[in-house]
C-alpha positions as CSV (number, residue, x, y, z in Angstrom):
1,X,-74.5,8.2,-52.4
2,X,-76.0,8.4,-48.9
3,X,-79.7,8.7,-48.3
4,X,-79.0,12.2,-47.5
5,X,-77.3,13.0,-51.0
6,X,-79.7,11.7,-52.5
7,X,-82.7,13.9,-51.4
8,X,-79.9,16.9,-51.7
9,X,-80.1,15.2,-55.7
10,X,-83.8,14.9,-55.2
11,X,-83.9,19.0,-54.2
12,X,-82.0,20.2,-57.1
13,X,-83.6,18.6,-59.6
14,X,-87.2,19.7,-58.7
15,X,-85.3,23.1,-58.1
16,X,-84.2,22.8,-61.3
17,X,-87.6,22.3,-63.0
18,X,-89.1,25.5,-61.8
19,X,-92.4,24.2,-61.6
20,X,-94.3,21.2,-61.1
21,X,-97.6,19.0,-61.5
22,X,-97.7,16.4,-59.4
23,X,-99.4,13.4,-60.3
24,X,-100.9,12.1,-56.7
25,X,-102.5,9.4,-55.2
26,X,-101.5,9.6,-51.6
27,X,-99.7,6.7,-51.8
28,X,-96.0,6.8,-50.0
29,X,-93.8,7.7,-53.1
30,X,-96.2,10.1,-54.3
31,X,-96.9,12.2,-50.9
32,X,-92.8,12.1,-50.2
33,X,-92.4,13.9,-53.8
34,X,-95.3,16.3,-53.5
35,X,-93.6,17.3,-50.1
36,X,-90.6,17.4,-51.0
37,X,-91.5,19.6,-54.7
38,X,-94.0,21.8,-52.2
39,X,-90.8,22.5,-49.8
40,X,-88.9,24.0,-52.9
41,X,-90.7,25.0,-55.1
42,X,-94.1,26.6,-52.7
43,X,-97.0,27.9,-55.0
44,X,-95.3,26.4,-58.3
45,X,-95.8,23.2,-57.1
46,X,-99.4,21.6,-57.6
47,X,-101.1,18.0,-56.8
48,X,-103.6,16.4,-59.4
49,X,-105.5,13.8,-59.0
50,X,-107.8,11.6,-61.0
51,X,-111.3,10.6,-59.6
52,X,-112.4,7.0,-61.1
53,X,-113.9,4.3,-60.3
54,X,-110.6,2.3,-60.1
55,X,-109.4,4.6,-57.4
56,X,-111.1,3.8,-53.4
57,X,-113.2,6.7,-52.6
58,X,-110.9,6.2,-49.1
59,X,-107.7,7.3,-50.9
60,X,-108.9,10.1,-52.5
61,X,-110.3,11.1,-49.3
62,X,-106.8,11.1,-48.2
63,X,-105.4,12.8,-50.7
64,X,-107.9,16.1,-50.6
65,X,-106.8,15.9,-46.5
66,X,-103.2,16.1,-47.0
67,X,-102.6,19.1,-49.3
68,X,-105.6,20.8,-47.3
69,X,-103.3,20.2,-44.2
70,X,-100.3,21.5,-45.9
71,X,-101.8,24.0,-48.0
72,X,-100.6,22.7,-51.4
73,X,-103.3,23.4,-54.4
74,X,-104.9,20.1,-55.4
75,X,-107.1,19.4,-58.8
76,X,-109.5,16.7,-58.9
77,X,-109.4,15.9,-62.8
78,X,-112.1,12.6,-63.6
79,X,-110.5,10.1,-65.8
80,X,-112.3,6.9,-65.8
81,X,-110.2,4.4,-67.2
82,X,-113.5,2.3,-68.5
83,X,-114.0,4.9,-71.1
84,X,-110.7,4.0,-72.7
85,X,-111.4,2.1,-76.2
86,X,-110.0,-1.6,-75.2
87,X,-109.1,-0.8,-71.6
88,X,-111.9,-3.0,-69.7
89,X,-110.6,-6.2,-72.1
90,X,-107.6,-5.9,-69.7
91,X,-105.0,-6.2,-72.3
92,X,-101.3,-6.3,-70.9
93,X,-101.0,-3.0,-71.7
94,X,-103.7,-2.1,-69.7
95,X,-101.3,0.6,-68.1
96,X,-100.4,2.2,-70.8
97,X,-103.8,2.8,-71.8
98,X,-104.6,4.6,-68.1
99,X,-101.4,6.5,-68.0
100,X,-101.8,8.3,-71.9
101,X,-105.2,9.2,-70.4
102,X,-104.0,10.1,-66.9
103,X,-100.8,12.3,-68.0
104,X,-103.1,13.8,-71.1
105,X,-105.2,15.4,-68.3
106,X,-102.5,16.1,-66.0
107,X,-100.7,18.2,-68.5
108,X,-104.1,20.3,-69.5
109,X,-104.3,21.1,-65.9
110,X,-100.5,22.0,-65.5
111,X,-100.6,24.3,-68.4
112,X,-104.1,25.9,-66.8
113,X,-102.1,26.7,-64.1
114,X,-98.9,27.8,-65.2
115,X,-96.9,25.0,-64.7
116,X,-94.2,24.1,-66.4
117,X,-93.5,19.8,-66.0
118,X,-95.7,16.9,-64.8
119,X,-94.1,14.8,-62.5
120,X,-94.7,10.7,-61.2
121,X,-93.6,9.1,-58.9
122,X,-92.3,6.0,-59.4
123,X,-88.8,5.0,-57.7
124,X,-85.8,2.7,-58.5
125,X,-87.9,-0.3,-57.6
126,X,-90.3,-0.1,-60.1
127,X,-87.8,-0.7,-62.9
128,X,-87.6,-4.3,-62.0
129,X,-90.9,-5.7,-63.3
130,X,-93.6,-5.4,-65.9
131,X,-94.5,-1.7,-66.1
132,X,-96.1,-0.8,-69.2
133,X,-96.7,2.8,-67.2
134,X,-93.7,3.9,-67.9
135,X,-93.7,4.0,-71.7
136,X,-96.5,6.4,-71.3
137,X,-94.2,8.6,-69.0
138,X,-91.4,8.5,-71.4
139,X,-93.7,9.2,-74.4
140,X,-95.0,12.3,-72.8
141,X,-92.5,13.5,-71.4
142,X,-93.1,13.6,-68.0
143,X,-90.4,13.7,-65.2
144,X,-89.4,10.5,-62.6
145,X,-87.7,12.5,-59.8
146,X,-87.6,10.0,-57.5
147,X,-85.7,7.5,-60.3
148,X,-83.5,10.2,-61.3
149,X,-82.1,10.8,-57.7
150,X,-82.1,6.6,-57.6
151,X,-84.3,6.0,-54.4
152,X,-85.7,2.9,-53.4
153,X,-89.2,2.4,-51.7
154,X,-87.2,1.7,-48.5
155,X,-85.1,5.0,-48.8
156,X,-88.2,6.6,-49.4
157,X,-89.9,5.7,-46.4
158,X,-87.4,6.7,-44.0
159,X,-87.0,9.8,-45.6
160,X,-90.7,10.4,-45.3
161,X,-90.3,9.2,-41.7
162,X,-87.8,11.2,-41.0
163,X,-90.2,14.0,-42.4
164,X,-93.0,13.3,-40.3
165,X,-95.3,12.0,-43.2
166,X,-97.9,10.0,-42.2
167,X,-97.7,7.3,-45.4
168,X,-93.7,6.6,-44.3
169,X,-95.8,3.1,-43.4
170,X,-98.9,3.0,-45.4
171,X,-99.1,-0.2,-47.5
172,X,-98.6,-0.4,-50.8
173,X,-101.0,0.5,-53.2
174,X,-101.9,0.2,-57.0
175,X,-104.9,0.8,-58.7
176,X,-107.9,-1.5,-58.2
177,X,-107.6,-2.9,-62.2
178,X,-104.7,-4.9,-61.2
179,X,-106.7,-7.2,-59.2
180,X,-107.9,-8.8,-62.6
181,X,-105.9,-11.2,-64.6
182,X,-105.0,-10.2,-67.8
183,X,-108.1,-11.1,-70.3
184,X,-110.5,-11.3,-67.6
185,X,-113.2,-8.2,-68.3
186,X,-113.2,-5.5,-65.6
187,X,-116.3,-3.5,-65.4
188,X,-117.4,-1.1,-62.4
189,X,-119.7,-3.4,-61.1
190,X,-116.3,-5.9,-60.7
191,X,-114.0,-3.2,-59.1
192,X,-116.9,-2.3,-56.4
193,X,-116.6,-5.9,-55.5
194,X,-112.8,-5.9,-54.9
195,X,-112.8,-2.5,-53.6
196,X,-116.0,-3.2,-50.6
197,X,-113.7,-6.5,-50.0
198,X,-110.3,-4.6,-49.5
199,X,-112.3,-2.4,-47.7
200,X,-113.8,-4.6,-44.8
201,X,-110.4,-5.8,-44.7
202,X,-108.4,-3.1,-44.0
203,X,-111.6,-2.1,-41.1
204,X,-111.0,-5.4,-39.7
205,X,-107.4,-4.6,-39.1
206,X,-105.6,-6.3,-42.1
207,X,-102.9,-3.9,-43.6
208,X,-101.0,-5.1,-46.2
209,X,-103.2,-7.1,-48.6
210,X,-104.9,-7.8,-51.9
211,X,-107.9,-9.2,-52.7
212,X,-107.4,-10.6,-56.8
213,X,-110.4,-11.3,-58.9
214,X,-110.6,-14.6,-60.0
215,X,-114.4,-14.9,-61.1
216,X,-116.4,-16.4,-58.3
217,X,-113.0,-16.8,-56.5
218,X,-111.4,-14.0,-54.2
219,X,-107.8,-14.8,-53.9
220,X,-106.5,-12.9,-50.9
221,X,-103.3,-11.9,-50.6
222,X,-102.0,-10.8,-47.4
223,X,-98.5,-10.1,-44.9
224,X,-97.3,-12.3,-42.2
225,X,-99.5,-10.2,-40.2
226,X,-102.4,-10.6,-41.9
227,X,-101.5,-14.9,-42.0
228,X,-101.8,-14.9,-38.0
229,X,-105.0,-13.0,-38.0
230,X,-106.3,-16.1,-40.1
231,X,-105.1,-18.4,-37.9
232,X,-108.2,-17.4,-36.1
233,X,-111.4,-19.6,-37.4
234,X,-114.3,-16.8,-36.2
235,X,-111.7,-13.8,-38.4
236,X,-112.0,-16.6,-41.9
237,X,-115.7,-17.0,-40.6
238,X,-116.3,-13.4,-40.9
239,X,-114.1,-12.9,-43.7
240,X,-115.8,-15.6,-45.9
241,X,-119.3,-14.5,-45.0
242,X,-118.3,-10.9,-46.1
243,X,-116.9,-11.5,-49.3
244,X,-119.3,-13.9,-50.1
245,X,-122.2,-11.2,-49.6
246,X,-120.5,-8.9,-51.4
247,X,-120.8,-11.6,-54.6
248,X,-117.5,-14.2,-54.4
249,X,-118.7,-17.8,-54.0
250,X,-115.5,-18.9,-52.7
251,X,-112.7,-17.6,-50.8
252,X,-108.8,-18.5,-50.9
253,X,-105.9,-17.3,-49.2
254,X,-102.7,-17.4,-51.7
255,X,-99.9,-19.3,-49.6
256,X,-96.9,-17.4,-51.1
257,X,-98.8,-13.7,-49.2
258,X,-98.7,-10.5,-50.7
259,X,-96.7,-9.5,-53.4
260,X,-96.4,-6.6,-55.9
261,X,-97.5,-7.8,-60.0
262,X,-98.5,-11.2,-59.3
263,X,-100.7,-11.4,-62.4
264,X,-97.6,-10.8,-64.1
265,X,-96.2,-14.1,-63.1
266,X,-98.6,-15.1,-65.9
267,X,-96.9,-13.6,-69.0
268,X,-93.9,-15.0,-70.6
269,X,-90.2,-13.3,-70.9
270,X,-90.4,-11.7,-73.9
271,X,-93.8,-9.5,-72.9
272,X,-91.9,-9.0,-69.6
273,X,-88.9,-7.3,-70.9
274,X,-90.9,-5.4,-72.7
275,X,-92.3,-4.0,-70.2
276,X,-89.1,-3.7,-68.1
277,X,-87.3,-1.7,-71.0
278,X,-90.2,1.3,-71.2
């Protein structure tokens, strides 16, 4: 199928459904679907979002400005992860944990509302490593358009692109827990840390990037981009004297860059497929 069919596919389906809650972060798969459900379905298709500490203040700000701009209806639910029995031991099913909560919520607010489905958006990429997330979607029964019309995160951004959307080049994102290794404790206090060290970051002009927990050690992970910029000794001055105020004692830039789940490079096959099979 072209890239064309498949947001025809894409159209149908959500046609299909009637009605829609959109679970948003205002990430680039999750603005392309909400655009896409809004353009067919209108009023019966709603944006929720969940407020916690997990989640940069910045991207929820994002998210309230875009379905303000297009006039799409947009519930703040709070669901703070930390209050999940188990969740801040970071098991490795730490996602599964936050998506029963998230979709739990989600679904109260779509059946406030009228509405018929929840809908995520994960796309055909996201089938290829550890995502725990899913067995949550599949266990309550909540929609993957984007899978089920089989786009990738590249045919997603030219689509969105072609669309005029603003996040057809936004970086990547996941939620701030995934900075910690698996066993390490994550606690509010911990997240603030990663999240005021992304943040000065991405204001001093890095894009693509992580910064991973590691105790007293900030692992930074970053683009080719972002490897020039610290080619600069005054930019790693500034960078170390930042995240060491903000609490890290030292500061390391991972040599293999950015990548998506690289605390999963930690567990062994057999958790892995696992993961890959929910």
């Amino acid at each position: 199928m072209t890239i064309e069919q498949k947001h025809e596919e894409l159209k149908a389906y959500l046609r299909a459904l009637g009605s829609v809650a959109v679970a948003f972060s205002s990430g680039v798969d999750s603005t392309f679907l909400l655009k896409t459900a809004h353009e067919v379905l209108g009023e019966k298709a709603i944006a929720v979002t969940a407020r916690s500490c997990s989640f940069p203040a910045r991207e929820l700000g994002e998210a309230q400005a875009f379905c303000q701009k297009e006039g799409i209806l947009h519930v703040v639910c709070d669901s703070e992860e930390l209050e999940i029995e188990g969740f801040s031991h970071n098991p490795v099913n730490r996602c599964y944990l936050c998506k029963s909560e998230l979709f739990n919520k989600i679904w109260a607010v779509a059946r406030e509302h009228g509405i018929e489905y929840v809908a995520e958006g994960s796309n055909m990429d996201d089938n290829g490593d550890y995502r725990p997330g899913l067995q949550a979607v599949s266990e309550q029964g909540v929609k993957s358009p984007l899978r089920y019309a089989e786009l990738n995160k590249e045919e997603i951004r030219a689509l969105s692109k072609a669309m005029g959307l603003p996040t057809w080049d936004k970086q990547s994102f996941a939620c701030l827990s995934s900075r910690f290794p698996y066993g390490e404790e994550i606690s509010a206090q911990r997240l603030g840390m990663v999240d005021r060290a992304e943040q000065f970051l991405i204001d001093l002009g890095f894009r693509q990037l992580r910064v991973r927990y590691h105790g007293n050690l900030a692992r930074i992970e970053t683009d080719a981009k972002g490897f020039d910029a610290m080619a600069d000794a005054a930019i790693r001055g500034r960078i170390h004297a930042a995240l060491k105020e903000i609490g890290f004692q030292y500061v390391a830039l991972d040599l293999l860059g950015y990548r998506t789940g690289s605390m999963n490079e930690t567990l062994d096959k057999e958790v892995l497929q696992a993961g890959q099979r929910a």
